[in-house]
Gaussian input, Z-matrix of N, CA and C with variables (Angstrom, degrees):
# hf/3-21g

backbone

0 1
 N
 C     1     B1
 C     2     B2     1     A1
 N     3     B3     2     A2     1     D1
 C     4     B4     3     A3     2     D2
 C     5     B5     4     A4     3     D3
 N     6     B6     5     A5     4     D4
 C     7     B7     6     A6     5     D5
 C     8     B8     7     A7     6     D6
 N     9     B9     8     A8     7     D7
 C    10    B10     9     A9     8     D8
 C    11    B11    10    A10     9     D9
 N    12    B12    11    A11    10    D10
 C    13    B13    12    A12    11    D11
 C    14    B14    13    A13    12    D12
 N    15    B15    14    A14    13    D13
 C    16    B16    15    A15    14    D14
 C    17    B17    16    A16    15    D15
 N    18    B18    17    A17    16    D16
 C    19    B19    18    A18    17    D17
 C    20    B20    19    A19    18    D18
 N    21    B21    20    A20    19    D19
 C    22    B22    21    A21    20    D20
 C    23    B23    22    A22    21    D21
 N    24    B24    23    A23    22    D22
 C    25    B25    24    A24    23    D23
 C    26    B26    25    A25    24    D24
 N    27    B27    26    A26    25    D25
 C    28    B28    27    A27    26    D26
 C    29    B29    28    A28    27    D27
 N    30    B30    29    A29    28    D28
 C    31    B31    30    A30    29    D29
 C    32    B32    31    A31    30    D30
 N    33    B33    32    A32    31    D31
 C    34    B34    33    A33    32    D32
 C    35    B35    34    A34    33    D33
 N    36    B36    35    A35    34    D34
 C    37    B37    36    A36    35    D35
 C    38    B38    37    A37    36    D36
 N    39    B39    38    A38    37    D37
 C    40    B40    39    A39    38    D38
 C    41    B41    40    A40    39    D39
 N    42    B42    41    A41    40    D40
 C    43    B43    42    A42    41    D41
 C    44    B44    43    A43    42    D42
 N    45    B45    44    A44    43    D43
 C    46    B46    45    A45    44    D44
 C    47    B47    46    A46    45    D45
 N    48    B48    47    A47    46    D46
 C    49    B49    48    A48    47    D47
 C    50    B50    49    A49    48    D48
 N    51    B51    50    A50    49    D49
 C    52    B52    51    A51    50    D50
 C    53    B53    52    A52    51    D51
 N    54    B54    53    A53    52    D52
 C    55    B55    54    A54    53    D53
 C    56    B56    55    A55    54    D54
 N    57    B57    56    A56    55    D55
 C    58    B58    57    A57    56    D56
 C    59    B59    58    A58    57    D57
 N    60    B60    59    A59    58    D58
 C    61    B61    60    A60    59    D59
 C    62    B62    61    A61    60    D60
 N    63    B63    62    A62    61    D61
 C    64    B64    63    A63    62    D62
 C    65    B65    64    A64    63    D63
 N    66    B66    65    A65    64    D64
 C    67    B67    66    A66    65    D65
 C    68    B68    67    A67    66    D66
 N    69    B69    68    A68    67    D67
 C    70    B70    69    A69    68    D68
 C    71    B71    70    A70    69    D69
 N    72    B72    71    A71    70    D70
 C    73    B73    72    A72    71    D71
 C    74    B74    73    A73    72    D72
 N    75    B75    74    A74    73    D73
 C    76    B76    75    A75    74    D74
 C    77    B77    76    A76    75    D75
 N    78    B78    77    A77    76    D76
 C    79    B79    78    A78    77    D77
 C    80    B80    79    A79    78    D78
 N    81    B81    80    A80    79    D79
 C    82    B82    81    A81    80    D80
 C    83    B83    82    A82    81    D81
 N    84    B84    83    A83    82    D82
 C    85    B85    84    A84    83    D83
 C    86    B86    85    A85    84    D84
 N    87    B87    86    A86    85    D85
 C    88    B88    87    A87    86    D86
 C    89    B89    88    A88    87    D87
 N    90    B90    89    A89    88    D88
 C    91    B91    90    A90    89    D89
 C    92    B92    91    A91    90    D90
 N    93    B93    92    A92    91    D91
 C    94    B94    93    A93    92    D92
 C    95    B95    94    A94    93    D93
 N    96    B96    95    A95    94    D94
 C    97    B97    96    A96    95    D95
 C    98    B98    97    A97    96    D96
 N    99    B99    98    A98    97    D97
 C   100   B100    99    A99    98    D98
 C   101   B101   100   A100    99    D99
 N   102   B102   101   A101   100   D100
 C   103   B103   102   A102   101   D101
 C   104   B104   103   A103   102   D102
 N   105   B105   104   A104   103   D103
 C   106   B106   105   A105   104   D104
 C   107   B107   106   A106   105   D105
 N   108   B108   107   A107   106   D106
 C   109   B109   108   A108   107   D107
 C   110   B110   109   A109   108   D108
 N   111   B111   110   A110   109   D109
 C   112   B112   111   A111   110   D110
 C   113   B113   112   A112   111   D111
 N   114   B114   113   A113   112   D112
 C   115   B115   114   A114   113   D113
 C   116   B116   115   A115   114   D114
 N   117   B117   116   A116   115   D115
 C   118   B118   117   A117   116   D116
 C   119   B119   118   A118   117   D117
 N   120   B120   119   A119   118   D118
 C   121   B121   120   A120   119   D119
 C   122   B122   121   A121   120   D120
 N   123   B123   122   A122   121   D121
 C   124   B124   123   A123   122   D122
 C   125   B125   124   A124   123   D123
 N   126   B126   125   A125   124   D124
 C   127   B127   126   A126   125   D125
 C   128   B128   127   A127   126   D126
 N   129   B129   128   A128   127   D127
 C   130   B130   129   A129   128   D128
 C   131   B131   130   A130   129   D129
 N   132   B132   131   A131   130   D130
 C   133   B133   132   A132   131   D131
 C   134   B134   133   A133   132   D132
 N   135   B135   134   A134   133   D133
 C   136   B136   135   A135   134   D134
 C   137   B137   136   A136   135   D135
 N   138   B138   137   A137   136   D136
 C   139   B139   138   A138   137   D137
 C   140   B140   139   A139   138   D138
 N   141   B141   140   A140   139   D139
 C   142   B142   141   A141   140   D140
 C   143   B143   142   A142   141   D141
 N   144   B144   143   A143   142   D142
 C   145   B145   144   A144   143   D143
 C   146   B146   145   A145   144   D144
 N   147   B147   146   A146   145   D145
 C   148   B148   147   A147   146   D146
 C   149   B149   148   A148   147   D147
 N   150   B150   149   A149   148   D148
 C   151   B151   150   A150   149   D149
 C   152   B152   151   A151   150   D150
 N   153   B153   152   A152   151   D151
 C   154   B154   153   A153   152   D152
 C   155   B155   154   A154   153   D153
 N   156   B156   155   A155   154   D154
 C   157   B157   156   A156   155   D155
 C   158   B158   157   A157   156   D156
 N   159   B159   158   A158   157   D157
 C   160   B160   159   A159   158   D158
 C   161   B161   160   A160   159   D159
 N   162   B162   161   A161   160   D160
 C   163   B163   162   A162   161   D161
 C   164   B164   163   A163   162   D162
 N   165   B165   164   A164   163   D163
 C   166   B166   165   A165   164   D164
 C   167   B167   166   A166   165   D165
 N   168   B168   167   A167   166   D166
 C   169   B169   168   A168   167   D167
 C   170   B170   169   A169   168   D168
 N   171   B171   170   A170   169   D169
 C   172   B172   171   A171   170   D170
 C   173   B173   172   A172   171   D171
 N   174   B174   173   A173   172   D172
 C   175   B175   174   A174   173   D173
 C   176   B176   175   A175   174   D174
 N   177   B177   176   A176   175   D175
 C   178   B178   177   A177   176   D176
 C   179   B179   178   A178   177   D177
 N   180   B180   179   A179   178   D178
 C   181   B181   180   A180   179   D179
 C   182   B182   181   A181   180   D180
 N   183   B183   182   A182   181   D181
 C   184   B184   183   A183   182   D182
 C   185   B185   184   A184   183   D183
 N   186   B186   185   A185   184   D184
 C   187   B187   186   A186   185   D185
 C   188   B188   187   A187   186   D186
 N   189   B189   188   A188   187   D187
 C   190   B190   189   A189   188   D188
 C   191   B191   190   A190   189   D189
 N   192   B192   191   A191   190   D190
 C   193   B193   192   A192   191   D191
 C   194   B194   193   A193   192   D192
 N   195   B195   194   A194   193   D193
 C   196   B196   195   A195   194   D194
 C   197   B197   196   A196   195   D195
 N   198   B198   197   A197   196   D196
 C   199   B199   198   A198   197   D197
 C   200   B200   199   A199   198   D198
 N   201   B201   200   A200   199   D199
 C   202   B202   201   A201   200   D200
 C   203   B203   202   A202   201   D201
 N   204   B204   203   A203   202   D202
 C   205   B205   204   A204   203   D203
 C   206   B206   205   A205   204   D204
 N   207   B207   206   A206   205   D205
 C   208   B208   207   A207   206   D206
 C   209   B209   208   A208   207   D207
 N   210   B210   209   A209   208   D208
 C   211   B211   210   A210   209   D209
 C   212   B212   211   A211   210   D210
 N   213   B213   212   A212   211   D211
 C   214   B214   213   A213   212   D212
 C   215   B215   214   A214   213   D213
 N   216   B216   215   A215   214   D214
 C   217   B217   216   A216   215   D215
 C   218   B218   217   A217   216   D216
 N   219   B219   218   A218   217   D217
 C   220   B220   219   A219   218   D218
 C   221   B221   220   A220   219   D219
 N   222   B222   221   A221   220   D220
 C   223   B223   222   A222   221   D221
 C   224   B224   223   A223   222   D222
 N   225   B225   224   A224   223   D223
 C   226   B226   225   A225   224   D224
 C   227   B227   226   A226   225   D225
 N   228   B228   227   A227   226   D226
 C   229   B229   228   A228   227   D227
 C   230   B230   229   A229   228   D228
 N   231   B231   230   A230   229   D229
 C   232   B232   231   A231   230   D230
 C   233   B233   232   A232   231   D231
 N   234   B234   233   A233   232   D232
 C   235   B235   234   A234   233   D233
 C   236   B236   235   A235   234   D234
 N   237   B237   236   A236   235   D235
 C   238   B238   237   A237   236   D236
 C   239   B239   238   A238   237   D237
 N   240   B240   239   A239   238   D238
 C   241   B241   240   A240   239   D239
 C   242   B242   241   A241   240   D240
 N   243   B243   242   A242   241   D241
 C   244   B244   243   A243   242   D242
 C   245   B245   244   A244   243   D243
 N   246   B246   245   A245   244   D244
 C   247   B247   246   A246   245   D245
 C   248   B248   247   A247   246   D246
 N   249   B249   248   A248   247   D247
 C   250   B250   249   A249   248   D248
 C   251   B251   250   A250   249   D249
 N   252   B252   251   A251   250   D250
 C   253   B253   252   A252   251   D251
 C   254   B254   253   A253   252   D252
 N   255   B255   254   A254   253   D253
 C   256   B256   255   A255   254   D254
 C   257   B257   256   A256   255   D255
 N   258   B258   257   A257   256   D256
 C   259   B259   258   A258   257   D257
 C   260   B260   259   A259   258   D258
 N   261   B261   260   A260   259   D259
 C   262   B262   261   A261   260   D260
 C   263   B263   262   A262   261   D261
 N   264   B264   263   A263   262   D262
 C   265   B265   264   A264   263   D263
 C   266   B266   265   A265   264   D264
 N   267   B267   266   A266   265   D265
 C   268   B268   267   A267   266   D266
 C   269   B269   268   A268   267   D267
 N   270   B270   269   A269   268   D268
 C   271   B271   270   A270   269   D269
 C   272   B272   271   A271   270   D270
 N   273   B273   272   A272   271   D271
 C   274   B274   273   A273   272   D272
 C   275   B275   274   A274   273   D273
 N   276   B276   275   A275   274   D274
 C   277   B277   276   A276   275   D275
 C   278   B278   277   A277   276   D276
 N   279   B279   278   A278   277   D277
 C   280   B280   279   A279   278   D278
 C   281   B281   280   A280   279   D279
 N   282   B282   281   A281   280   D280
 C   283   B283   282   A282   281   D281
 C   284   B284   283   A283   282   D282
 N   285   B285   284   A284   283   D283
 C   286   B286   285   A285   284   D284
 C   287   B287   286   A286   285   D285
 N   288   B288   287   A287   286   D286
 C   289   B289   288   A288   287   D287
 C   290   B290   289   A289   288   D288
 N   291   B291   290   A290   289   D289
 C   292   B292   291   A291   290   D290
 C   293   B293   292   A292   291   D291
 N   294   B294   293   A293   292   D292
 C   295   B295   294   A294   293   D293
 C   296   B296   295   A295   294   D294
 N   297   B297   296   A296   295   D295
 C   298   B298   297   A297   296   D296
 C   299   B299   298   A298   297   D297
 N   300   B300   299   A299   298   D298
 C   301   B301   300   A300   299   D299
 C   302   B302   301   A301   300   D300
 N   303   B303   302   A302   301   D301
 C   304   B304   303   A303   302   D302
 C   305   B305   304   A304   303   D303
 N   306   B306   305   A305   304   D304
 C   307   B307   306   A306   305   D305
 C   308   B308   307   A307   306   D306
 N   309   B309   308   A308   307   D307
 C   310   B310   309   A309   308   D308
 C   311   B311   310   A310   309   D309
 N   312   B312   311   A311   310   D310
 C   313   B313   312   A312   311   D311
 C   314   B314   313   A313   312   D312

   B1=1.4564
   B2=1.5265
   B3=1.3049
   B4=1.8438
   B5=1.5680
   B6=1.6356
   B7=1.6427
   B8=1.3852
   B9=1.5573
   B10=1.5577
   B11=1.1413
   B12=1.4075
   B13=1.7843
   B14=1.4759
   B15=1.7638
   B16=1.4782
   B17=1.7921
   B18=1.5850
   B19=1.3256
   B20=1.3697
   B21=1.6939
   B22=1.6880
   B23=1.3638
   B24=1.1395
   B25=1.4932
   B26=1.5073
   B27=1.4226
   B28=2.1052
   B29=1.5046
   B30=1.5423
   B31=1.3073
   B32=1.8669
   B33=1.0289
   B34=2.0898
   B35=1.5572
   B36=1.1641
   B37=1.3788
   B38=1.4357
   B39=1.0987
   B40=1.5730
   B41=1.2905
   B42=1.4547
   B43=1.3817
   B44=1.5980
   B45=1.2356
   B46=1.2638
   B47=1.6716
   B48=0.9871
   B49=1.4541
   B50=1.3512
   B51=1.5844
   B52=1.1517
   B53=1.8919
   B54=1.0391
   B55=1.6360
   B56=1.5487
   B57=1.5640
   B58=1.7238
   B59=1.6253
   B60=1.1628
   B61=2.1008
   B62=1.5736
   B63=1.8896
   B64=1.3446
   B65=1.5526
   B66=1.2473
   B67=0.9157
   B68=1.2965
   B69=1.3169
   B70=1.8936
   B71=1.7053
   B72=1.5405
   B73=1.6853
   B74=2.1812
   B75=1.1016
   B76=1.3466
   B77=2.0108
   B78=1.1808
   B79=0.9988
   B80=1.8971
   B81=1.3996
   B82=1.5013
   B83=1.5414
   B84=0.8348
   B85=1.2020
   B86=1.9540
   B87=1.3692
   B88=1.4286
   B89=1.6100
   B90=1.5775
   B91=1.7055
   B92=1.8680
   B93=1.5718
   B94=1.3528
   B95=1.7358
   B96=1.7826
   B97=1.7315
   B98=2.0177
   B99=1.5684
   B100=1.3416
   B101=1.8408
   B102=0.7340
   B103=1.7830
   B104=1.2968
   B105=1.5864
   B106=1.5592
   B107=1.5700
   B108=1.8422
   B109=1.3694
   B110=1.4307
   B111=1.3969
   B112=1.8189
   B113=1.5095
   B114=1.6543
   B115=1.9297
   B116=1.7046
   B117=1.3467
   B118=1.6547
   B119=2.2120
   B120=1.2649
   B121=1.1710
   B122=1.0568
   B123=1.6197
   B124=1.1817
   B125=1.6525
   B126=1.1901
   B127=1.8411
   B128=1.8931
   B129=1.3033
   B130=1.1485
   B131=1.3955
   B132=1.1965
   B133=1.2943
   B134=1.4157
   B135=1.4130
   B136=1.2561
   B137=1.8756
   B138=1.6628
   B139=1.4594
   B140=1.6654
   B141=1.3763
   B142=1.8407
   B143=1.7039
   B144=0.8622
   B145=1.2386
   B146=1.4316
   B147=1.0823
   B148=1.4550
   B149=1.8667
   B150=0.9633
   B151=1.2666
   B152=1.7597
   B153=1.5863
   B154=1.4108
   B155=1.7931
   B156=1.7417
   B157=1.8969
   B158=1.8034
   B159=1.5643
   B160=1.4640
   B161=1.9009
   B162=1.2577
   B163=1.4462
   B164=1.2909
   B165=1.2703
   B166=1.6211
   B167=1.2314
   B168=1.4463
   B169=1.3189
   B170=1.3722
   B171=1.4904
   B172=1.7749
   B173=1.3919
   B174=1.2985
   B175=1.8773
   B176=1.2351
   B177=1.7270
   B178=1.4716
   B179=1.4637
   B180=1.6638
   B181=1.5958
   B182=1.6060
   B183=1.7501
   B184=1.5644
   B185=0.9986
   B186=1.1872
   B187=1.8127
   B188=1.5091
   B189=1.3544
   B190=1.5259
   B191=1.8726
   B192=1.4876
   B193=1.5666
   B194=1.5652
   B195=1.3555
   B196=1.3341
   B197=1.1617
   B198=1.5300
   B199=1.8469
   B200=1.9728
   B201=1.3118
   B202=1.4558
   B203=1.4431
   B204=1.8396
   B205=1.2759
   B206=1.8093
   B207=1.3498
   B208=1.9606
   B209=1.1543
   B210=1.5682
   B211=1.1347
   B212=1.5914
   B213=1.3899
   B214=1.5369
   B215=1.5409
   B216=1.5672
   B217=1.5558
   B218=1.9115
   B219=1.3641
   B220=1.3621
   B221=1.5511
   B222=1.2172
   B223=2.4265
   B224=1.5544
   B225=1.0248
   B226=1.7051
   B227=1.9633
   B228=1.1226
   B229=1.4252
   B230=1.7006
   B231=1.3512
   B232=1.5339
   B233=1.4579
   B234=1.7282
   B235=1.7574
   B236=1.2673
   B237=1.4440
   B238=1.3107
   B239=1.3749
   B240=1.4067
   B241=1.3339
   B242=1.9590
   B243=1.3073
   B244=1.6899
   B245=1.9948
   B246=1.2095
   B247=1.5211
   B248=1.3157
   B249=1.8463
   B250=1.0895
   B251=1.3625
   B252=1.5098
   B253=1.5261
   B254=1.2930
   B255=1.2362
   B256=1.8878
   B257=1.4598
   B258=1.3663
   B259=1.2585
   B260=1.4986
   B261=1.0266
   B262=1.5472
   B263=1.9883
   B264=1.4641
   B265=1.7534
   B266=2.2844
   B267=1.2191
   B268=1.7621
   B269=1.6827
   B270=1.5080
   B271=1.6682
   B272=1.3514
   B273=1.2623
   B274=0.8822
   B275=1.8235
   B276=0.8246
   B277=1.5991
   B278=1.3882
   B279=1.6654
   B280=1.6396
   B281=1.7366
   B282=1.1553
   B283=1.4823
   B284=1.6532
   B285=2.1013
   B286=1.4232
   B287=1.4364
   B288=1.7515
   B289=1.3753
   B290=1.2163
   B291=1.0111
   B292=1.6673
   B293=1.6975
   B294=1.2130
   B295=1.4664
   B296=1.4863
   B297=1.3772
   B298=1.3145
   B299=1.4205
   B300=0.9346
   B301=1.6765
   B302=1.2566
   B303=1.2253
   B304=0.8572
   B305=1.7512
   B306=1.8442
   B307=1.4116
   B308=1.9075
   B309=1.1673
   B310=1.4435
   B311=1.2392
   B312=1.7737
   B313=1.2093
   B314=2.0153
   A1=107.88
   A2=104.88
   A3=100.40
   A4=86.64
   A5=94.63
   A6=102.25
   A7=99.59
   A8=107.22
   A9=128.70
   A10=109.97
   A11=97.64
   A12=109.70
   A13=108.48
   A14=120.39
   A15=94.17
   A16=106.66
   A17=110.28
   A18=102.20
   A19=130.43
   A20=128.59
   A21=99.78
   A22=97.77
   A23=136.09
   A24=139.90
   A25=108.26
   A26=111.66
   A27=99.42
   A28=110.85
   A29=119.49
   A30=108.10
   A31=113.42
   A32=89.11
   A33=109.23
   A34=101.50
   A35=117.88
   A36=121.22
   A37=127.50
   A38=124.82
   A39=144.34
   A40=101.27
   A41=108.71
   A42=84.24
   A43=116.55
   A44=134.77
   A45=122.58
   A46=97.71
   A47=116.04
   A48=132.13
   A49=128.97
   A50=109.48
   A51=140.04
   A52=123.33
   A53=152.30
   A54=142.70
   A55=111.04
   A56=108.45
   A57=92.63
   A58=90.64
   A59=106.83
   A60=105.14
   A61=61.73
   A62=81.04
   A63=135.34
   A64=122.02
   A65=149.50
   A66=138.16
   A67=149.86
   A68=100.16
   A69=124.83
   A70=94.75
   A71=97.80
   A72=81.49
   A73=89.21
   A74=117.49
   A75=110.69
   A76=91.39
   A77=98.35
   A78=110.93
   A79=110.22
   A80=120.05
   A81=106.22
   A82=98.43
   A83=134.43
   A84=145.26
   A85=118.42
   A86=101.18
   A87=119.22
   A88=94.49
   A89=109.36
   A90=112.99
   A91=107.90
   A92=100.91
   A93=100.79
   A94=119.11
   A95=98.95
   A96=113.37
   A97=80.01
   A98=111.95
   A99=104.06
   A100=97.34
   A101=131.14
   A102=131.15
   A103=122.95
   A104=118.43
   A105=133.96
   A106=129.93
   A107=92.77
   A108=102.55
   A109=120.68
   A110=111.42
   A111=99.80
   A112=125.03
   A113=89.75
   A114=92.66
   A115=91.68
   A116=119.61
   A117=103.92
   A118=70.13
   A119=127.02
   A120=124.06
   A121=122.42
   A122=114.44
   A123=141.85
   A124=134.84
   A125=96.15
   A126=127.17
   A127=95.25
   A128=139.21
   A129=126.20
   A130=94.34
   A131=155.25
   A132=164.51
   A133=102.38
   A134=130.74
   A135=119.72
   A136=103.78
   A137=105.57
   A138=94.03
   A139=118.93
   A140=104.73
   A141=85.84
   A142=110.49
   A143=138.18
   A144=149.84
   A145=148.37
   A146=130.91
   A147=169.90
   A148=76.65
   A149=151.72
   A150=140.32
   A151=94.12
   A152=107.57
   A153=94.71
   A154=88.81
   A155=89.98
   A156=106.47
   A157=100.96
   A158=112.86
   A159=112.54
   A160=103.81
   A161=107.94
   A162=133.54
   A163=107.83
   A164=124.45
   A165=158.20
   A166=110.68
   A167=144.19
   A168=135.59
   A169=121.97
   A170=116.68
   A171=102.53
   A172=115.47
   A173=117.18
   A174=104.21
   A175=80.59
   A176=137.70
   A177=98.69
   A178=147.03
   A179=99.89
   A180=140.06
   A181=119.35
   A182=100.30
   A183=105.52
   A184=109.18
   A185=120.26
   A186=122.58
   A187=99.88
   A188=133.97
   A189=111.77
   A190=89.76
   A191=100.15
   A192=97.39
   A193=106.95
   A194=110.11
   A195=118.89
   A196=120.06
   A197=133.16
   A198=146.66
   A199=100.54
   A200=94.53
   A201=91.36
   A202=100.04
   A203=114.02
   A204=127.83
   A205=98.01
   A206=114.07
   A207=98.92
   A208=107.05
   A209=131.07
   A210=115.17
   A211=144.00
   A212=132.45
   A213=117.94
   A214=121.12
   A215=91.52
   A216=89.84
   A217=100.31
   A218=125.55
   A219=119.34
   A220=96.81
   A221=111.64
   A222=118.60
   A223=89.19
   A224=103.15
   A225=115.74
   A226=83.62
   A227=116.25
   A228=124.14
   A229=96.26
   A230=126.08
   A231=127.35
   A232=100.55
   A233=84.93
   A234=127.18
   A235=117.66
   A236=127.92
   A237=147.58
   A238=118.35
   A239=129.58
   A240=103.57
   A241=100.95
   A242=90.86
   A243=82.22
   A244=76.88
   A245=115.14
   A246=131.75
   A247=94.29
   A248=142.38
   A249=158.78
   A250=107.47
   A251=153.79
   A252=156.22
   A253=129.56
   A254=103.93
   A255=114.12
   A256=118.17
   A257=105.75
   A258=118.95
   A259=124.59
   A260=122.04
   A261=120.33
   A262=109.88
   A263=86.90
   A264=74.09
   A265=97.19
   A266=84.37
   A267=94.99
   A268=92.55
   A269=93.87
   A270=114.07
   A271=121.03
   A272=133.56
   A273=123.96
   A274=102.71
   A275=114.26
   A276=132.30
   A277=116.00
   A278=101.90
   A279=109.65
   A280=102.83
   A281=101.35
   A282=115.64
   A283=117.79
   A284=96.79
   A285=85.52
   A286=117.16
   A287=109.17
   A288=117.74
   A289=124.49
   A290=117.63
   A291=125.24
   A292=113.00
   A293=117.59
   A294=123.47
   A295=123.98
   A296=104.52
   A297=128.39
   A298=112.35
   A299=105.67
   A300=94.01
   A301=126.57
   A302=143.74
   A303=130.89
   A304=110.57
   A305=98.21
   A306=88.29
   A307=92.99
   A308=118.98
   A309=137.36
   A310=115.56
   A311=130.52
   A312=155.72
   A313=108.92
   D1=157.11
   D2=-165.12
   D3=-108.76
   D4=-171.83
   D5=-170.36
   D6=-115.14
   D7=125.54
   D8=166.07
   D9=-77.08
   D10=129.04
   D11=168.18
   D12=-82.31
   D13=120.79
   D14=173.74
   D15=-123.35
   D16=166.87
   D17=158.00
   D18=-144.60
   D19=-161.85
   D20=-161.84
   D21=-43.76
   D22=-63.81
   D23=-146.72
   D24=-44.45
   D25=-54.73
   D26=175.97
   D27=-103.86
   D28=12.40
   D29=-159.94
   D30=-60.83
   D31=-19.66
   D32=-166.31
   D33=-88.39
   D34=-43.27
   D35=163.47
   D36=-71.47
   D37=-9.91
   D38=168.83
   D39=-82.33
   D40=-51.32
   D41=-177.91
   D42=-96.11
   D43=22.56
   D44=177.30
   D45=-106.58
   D46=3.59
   D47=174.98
   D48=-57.13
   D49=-57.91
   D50=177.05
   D51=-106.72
   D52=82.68
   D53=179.68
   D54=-14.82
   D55=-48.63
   D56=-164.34
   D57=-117.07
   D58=141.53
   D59=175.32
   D60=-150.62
   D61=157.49
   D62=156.56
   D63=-128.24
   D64=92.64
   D65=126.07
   D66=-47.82
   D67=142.63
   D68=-173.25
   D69=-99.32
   D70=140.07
   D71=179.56
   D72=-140.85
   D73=130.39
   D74=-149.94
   D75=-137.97
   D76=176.47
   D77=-175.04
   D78=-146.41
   D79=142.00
   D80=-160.90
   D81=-80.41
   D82=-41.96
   D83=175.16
   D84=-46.18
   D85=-34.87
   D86=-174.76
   D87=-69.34
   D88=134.46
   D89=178.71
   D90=-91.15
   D91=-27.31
   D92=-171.27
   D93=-100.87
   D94=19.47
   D95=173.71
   D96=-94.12
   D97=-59.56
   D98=-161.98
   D99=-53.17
   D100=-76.64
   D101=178.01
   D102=-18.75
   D103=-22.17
   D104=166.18
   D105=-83.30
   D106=-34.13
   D107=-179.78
   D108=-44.15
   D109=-67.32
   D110=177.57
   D111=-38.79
   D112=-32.73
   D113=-162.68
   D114=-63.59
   D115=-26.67
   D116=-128.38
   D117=-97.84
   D118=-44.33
   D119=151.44
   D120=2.75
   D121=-91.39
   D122=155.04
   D123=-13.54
   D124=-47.30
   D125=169.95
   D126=-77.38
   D127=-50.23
   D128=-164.61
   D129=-69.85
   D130=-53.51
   D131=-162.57
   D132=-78.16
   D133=1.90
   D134=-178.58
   D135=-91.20
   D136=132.66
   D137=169.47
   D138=-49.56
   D139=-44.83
   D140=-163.90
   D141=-60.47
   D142=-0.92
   D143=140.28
   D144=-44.82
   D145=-44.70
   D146=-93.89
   D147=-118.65
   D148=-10.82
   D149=-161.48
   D150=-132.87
   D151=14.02
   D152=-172.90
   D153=-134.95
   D154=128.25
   D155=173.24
   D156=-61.17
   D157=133.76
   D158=160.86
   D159=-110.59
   D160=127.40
   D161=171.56
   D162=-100.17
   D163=146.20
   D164=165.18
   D165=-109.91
   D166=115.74
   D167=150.58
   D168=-126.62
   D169=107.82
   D170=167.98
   D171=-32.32
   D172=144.47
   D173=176.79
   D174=-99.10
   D175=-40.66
   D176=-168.86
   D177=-97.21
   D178=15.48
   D179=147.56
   D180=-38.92
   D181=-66.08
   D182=175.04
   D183=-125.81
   D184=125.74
   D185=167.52
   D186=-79.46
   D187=-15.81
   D188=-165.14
   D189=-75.49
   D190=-58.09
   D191=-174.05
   D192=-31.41
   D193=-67.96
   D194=-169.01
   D195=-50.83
   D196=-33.51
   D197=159.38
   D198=-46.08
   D199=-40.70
   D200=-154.20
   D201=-66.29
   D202=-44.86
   D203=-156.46
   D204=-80.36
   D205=-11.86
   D206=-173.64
   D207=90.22
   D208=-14.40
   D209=-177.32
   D210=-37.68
   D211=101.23
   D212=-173.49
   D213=-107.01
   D214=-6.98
   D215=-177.72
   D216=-155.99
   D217=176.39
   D218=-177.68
   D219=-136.41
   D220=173.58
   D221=-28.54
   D222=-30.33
   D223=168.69
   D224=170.72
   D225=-149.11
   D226=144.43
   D227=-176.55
   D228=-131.35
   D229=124.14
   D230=153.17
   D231=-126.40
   D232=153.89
   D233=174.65
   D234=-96.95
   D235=106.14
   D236=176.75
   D237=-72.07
   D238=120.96
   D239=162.46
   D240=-123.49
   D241=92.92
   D242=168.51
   D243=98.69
   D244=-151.31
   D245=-167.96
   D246=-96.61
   D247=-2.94
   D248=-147.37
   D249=-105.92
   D250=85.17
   D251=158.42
   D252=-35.57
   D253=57.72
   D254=169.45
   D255=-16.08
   D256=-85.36
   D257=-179.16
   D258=-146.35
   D259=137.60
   D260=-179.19
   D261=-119.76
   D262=156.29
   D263=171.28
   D264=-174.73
   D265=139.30
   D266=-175.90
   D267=-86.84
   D268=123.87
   D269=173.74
   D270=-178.37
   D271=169.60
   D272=-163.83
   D273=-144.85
   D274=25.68
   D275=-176.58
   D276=-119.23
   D277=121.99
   D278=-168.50
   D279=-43.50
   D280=-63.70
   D281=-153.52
   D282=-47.60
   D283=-18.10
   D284=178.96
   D285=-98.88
   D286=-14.15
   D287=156.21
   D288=-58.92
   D289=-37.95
   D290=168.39
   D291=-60.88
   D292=-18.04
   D293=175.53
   D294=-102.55
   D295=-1.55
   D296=164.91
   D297=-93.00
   D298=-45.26
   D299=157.53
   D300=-97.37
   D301=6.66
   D302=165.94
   D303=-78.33
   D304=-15.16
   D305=-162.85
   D306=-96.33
   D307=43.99
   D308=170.91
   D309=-101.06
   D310=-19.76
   D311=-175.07
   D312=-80.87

């Protein structure tokens, strides 16, 4: 699955779309959102995945997205289940994005 760009306007509908999303929430300016992008890429195209929505959101585009997701710092990555916010967490390391979704399972 590829990566959707979303903003306030579909962010709520994106996610009631899909059960499990993960969002990336980045900033253009941020060096270590650009340094994630491939990985987080990379992860949408991964089979063990394939049942999980990947989101993009500038945080400083939409604050509603960004209110919704907890965001306090970037990348900031949250786990969706349904329109529902599992868990969120600012990092920039596969392994802990990968544990954010995994913990979507």
């Amino acid at each position: 699955m590829s990566v959707i760009k979303a903003t306030d306007a579909d962010f709520e509908s994106a996610l009631s779309s899909n059960q499990k999303t993960i969002v990336k929430y980045f900033a253009d300016w941020c060096g270590s959102c650009k340094l994630i992008s491939p990985k987080f890429k990379r992860m949408s195209d991964d089979e063990r995945f394939a049942d999980v929505q990947f989101l993009e959101v500038n945080a400083e585009e939409n604050e509603n997205a960004r209110k919704i997701g907890g965001v306090n710092n970037l990348p900031f990555f949250a786990a969706f289940s349904g329109k529902t916010l599992i868990e969120g967490a600012a990092t920039n390391k596969e392994d802990a994005i990968v544990s954010l979704i995994e913990g979507l399972n």
